[in-house]
C-alpha positions in Angstrom: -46.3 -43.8 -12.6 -44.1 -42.0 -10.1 -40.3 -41.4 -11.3 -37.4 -42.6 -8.9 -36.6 -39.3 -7.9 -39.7 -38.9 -6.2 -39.7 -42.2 -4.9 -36.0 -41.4 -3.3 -38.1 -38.2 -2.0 -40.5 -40.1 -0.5 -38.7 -42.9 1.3 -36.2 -40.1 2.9 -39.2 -38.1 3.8 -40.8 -41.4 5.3 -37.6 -42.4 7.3 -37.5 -38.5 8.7 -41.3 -38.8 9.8 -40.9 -42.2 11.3 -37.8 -41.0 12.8 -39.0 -37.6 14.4 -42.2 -39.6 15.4 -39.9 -41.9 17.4 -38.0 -39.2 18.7 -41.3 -37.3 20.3 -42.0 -40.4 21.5 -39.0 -40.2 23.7 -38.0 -37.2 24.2 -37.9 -35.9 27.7 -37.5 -32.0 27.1 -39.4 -29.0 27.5 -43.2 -28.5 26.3 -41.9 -25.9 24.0 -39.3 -28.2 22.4 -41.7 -31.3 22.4 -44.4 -28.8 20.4 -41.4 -27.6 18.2 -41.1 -31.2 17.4 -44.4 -32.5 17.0 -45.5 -29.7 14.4 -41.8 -29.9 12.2 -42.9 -34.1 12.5 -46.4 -32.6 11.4 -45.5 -30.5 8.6 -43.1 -33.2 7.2 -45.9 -35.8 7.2 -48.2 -33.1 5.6 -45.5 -32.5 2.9 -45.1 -36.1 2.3 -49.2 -37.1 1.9 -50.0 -33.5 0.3 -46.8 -32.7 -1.6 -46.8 -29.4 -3.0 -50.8 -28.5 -2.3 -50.2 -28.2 1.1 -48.6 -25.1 0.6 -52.5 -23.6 -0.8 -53.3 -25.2 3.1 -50.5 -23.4 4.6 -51.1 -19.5 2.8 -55.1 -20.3 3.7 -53.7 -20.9 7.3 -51.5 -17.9 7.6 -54.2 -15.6 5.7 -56.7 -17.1 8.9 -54.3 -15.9 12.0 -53.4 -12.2 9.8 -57.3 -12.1 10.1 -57.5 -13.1 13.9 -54.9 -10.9 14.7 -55.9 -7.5 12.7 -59.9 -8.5 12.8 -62.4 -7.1 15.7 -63.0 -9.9 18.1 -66.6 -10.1 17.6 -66.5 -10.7 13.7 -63.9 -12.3 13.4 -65.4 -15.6 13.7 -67.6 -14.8 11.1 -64.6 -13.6 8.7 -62.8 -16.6 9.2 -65.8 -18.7 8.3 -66.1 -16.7 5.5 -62.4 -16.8 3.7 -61.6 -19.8 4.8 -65.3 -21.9 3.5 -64.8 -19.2 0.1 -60.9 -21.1 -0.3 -62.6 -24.2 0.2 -65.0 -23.5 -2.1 -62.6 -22.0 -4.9 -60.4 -24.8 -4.2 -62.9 -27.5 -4.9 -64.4 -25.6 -7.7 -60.6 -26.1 -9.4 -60.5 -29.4 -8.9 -63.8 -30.3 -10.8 -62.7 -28.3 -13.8 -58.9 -29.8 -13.6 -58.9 -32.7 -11.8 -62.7 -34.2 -12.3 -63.3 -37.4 -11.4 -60.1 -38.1 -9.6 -59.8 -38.9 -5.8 -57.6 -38.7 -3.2 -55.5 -36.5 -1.3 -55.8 -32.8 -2.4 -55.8 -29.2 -1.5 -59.8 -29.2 -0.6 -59.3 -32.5 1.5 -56.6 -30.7 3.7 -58.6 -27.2 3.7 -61.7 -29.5 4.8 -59.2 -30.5 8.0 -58.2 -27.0 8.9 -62.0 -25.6 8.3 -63.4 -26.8 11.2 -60.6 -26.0 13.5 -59.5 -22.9 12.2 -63.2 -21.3 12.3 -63.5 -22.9 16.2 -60.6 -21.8 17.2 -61.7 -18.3 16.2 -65.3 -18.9 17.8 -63.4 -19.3 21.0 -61.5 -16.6 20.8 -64.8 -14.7 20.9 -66.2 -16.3 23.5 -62.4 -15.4 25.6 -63.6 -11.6 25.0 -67.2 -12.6 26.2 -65.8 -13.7 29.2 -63.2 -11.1 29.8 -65.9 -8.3 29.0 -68.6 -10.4 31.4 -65.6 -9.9 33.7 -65.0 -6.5 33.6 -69.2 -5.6 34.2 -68.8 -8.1 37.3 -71.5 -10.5 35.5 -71.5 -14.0 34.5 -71.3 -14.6 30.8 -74.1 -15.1 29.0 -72.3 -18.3 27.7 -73.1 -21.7 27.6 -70.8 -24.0 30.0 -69.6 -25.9 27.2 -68.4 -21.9 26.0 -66.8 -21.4 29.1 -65.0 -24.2 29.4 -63.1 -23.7 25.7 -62.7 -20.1 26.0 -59.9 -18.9 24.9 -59.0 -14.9 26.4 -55.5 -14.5 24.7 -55.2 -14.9 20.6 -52.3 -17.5 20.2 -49.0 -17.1 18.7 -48.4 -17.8 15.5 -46.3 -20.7 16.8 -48.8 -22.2 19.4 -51.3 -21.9 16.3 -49.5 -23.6 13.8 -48.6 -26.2 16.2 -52.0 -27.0 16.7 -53.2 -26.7 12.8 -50.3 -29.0 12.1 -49.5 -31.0 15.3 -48.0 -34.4 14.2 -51.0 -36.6 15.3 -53.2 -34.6 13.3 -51.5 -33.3 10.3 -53.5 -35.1 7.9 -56.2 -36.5 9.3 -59.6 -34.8 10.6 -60.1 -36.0 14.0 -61.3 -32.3 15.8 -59.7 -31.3 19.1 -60.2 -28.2 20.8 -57.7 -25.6 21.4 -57.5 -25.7 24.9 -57.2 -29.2 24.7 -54.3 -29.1 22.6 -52.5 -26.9 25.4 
């Protein structure tokens, strides 16, 4: 049984996500502001369903664009899909020893979200350098179109890929989108 307090907590944080929601909904500004306010809407509606375990999501997360930033192009896909499956894997290793038997919303649910787009994202950021590289030898790249299409040929910012690990519509569900589509 949940105390009052964190009831209180929970029905103000409710209120705020329904609220900034709403307020996406109509507000006319800028695609920067709009972004701005879809991911605070995002990570307030993460707080809320993950409480305090979505901070393990948020250090895997930042730990994923130090590695996209500092890692070579070419393996850094396969780093990411390294240290982000091992987190996944430690984390769901701690909840069968502390936590066996009990379901619902947890750290390895939420790493499980950001897995697939986190590693993606990475894979076409790879394929961006394929195509620039392609580019510079005055060749086509030896890419499927699919490849092409989602290339990505400048690594985010740290805000543009937050925003689109914890954009409102998708900050604790799984449904996949691409990078480019999130643009």
């Amino acid at each position: 049984m949940s105390r009052p307090e964190d009831q209180c907590v929970y029905m103000v944080a409710s209120c705020f996500a329904l609220l900034a929601c709403f307020m996406l909904y109509a507000h006319p500004g800028s695609a920067f502001k709009r972004k701005l306010f879809s991911t605070t809407a995002g990570l307030t509606i993460h707080y809320y369903v993950f409480g305090i375990s979505g901070l393990g999501s948020l250090a895997t997360n930042i730990v994923s664009y130090v590695i996209i930033k500092l890692a070579p192009i070419h393996n850094q896909h396969v780093i990411i899909f390294v240290v982000s499956g091992l987190a996944l894997a430690l984390a769901q290793i701690h909840k069968q020893i502390f936590n066996f038997g009990v379901n619902g919303l947890d750290l390895p649910m939420n790493l499980m979200f950001n897995y697939c787009r986190v590693t993606a994202l990475a894979c076409c950021i790879r394929d961006g350098q394929t195509v620039k590289d392609a580019r510079k030898q005055g060749k086509e790249p030896n890419l499927k179109t699919r490849e092409k299409v989602y290339a990505i040929e400048e690594i985010p910012s740290f805000f543009d890929f937050i925003s689109y690990l914890y954009f409102c519509g998708a900050a604790i569900s799984g449904p996949f989108y691409e990078f480019k589509d999130f643009q």
